[in-house]
N, C-alpha and C positions, 0 to 999 in steps of 0.2 A: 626151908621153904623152897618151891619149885621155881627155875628162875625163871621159867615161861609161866601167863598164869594169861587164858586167855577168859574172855568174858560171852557169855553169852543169851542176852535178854528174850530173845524168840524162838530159843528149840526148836527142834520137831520129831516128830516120829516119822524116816521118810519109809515110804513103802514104793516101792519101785517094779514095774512088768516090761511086758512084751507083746505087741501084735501086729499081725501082717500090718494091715491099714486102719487107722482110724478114719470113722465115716462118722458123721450123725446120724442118730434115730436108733439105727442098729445095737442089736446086744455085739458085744465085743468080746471073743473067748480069747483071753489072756494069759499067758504062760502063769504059774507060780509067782507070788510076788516074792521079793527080798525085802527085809527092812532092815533098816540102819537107823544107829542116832543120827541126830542129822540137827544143822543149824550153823553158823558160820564158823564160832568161837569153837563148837565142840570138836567137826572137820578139821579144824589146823589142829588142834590138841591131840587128836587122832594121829594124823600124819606124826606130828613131833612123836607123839608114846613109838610110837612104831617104829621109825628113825634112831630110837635110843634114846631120845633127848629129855630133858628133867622136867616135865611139866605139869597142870593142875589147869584143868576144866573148871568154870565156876557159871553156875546157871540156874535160875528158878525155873518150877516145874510142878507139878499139880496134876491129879487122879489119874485112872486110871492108863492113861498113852505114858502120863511123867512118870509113874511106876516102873513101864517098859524100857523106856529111854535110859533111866539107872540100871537097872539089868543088862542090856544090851555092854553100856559102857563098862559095867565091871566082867562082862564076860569076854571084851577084849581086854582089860585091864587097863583100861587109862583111868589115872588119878582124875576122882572127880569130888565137887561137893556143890550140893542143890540145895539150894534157896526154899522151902516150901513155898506153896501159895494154894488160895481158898481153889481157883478154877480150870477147868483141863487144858495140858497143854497139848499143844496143835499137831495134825499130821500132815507131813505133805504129800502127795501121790504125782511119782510120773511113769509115763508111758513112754518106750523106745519104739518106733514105727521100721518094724524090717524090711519094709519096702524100701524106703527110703532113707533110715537113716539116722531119720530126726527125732530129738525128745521132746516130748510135749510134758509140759511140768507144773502143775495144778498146786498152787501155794494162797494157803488159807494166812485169814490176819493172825491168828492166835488168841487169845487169852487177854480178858482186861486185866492189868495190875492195878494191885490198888496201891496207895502213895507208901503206907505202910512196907508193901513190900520190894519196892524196885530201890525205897529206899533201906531197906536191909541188906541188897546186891552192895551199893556204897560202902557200907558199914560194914561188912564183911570183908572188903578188898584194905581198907582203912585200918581196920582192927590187925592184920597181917603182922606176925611178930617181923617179918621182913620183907624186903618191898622187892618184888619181881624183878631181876632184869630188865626183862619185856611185857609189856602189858599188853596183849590182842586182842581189841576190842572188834567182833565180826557179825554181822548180819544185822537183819531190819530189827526196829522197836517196835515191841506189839501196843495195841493201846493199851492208854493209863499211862505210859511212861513217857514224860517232857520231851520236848524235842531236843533240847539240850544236856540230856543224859550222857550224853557219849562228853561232849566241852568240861559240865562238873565232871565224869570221869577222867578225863585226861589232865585237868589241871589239879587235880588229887594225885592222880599220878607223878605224875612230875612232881611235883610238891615231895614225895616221897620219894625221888629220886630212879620211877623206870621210864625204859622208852616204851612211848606210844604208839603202836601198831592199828590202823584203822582200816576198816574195811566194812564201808557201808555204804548207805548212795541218801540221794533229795535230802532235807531240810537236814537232816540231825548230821546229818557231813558236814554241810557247809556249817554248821554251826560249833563243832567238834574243829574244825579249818581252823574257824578264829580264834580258838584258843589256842590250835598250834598243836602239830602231831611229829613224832618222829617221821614216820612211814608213814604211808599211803598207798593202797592199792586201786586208784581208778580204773572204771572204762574209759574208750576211747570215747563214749557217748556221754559216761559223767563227766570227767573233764571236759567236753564242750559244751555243759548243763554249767558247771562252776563259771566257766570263764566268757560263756556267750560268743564263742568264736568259733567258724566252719571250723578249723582247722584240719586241710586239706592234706598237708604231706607232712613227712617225718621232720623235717623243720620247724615247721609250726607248733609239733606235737614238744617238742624237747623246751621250743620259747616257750608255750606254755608251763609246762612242767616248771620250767625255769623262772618261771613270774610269780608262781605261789611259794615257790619256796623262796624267792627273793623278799615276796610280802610277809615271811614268817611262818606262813600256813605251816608247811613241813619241810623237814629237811631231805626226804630222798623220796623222790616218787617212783613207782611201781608201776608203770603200762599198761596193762592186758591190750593187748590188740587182736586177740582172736584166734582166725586161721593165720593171722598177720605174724604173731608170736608178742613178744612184748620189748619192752625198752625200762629203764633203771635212769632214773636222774636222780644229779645231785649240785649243789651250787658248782661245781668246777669239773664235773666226770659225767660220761654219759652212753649208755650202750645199747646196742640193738641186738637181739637171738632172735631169729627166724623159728617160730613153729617148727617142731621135730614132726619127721614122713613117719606115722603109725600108723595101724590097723584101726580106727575108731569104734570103740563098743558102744561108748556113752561119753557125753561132753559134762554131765554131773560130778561137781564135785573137783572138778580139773582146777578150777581158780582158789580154793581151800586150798588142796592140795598143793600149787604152787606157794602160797602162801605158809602154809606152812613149812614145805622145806625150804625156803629162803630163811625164813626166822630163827630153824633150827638150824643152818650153817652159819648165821650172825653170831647165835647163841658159842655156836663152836670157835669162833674166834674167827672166822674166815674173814679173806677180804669182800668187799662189794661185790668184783668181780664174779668170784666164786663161789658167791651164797645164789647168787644171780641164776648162776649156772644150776645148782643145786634146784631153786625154785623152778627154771624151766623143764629139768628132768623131772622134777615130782609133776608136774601139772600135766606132763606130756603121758608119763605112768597110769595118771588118773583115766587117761582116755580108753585103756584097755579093756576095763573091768566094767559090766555091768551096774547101774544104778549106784549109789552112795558108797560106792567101796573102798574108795579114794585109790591112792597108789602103791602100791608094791615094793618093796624095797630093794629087792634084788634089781626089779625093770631101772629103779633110781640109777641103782651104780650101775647099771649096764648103758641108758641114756646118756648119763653126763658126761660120759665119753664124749657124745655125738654133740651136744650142743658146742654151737659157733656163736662167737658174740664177736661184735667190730662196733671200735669206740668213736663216736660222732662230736 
């Protein structure tokens, strides 16, 4: 069994462009698109295949887009296996604006599940002749699926002895919280959705960090802070990496990315520190590369050189 096995409920088929400006009204002649699997679960599993590391995509998926999405994955070669379901799964579409810069990123709900099947996703992680390492459970819940999907998954998990990797945001976070995650990957916007607090500066940002895991939620949180770079806490360690100086192609995909190589330096034995370091070079990689492409492995070992972390 693979020791990473990450999970992923909302797929997509992402299809990704380019144009000068986006305007209303106007037709838009947009470069060639790209497409990529795409979806949170599937992104880290990506990164990790790529990285070298042992891992297993698990995700329902349905006509004709979820047909593509398997192709796509076996034609990079990451271990994967898909869930059937009755209804098509989702694409998403963004746009990079070369004028300026910015992606504008168009994400549909997805797919109804029906009880039958999201409860198969369970049963299938359940039935496992052995229990993952890691469990990364990433991206939204399409409907049909409880808002408490992510909580019975992780208290399965655990039960079966992997750590819980969580990355998702509103209701089914906080509810996955209460039952208590390894990891945690916030915003700096969802953590002040969880805890109701401005929380103004990097002190702030670490006491919180430090109050959910106090309450149980998780044991190490994960930052994202943006252009900011991020921060890693833990009941008794705590660090800060400034955003790596790159050329930006696209911000897609960058926070998978990070996510992913932090998990797969966990997986390697690393310390905190240096998994740390690991996820900021993938996440800073991701920024090179057009639309879903995630990061590049050589950009990895050439960035983690550069990442600085200083412990708070």
């Amino acid at each position: 069994m693979p020791a990473i096995l990450t999970v992923t409920m909302n797929p997509a088929l992402d299809l990704s462009t380019s144009v000068d400006q986006v305007m209303p009204t106007h037709k838009l002649r947009c470069a060639a698109a790209q497409i990529h699997p795409g979806g949170g679960g599937i992104n880290v599993a990506r990164v990790v295949h790529r990285l070298g590391g042992d891992c297993l995509a698990l995700y329902p998926a349905g006509g004709v887009t979820g047909q593509s999405l398997k192709q796509l994955l076996d034609a990079e070669q990451v271990p994967h296996r898909c869930i059937d379901i009755a209804a098509e799964t989702r694409e998403s579409f963004s746009v990079h604006e070369l004028s300026s810069g910015l992606d504008f990123r168009f994400v549909l709900p997805g797919p109804t599940l029906q009880a039958p099947e999201w409860q198969a996703c369970l049963a299938a992680i359940g039935s496992l002749p052995e229990a993952p390492r890691y469990l990364v459970a990433s991206g939204s819940l399409p409907p049909g699926v409880p808002v408490d999907f992510y909580a019975r998954l992780s208290a399965q998990a655990k039960a079966q002895g992997s750590h819980v990797v969580l990355d998702t945001s509103g209701p089914a976070l906080a509810a996955a919280l209460a039952e208590g995650v390894y990891l945690f990957k916030p915003s700096l916007r969802e953590l002040r959705d969880l805890t109701g607090q401005a929380l103004a500066d990097e002190a702030q940002w670490c006491a919180a960090a430090r109050q959910l895991i106090d309450q149980g939620q998780a044991q190490i949180v994960a930052l994202s802070l943006g252009e900011d770079g991020a921060m890693l806490v833990t009941a008794d360690q705590a660090w800060r990496a400034p955003a790596l100086q790159v050329t930006v192609a696209s911000t897609i995909g960058a926070g998978d990315s990070f996510l992913g190589g932090l998990v797969w330096a966990l997986n390697q034995g690393q310390d905190l520190s240096e998994a740390f370091r690991h996820g900021m070079a993938s996440g800073a990689a991701a920024l090179l590369s057009r639309g879903t492409t995630l990061c590049d492995p050589q950009d990895v070992a050439r960035l983690h050189q550069q990442v600085v972390l200083r412990s708070l």
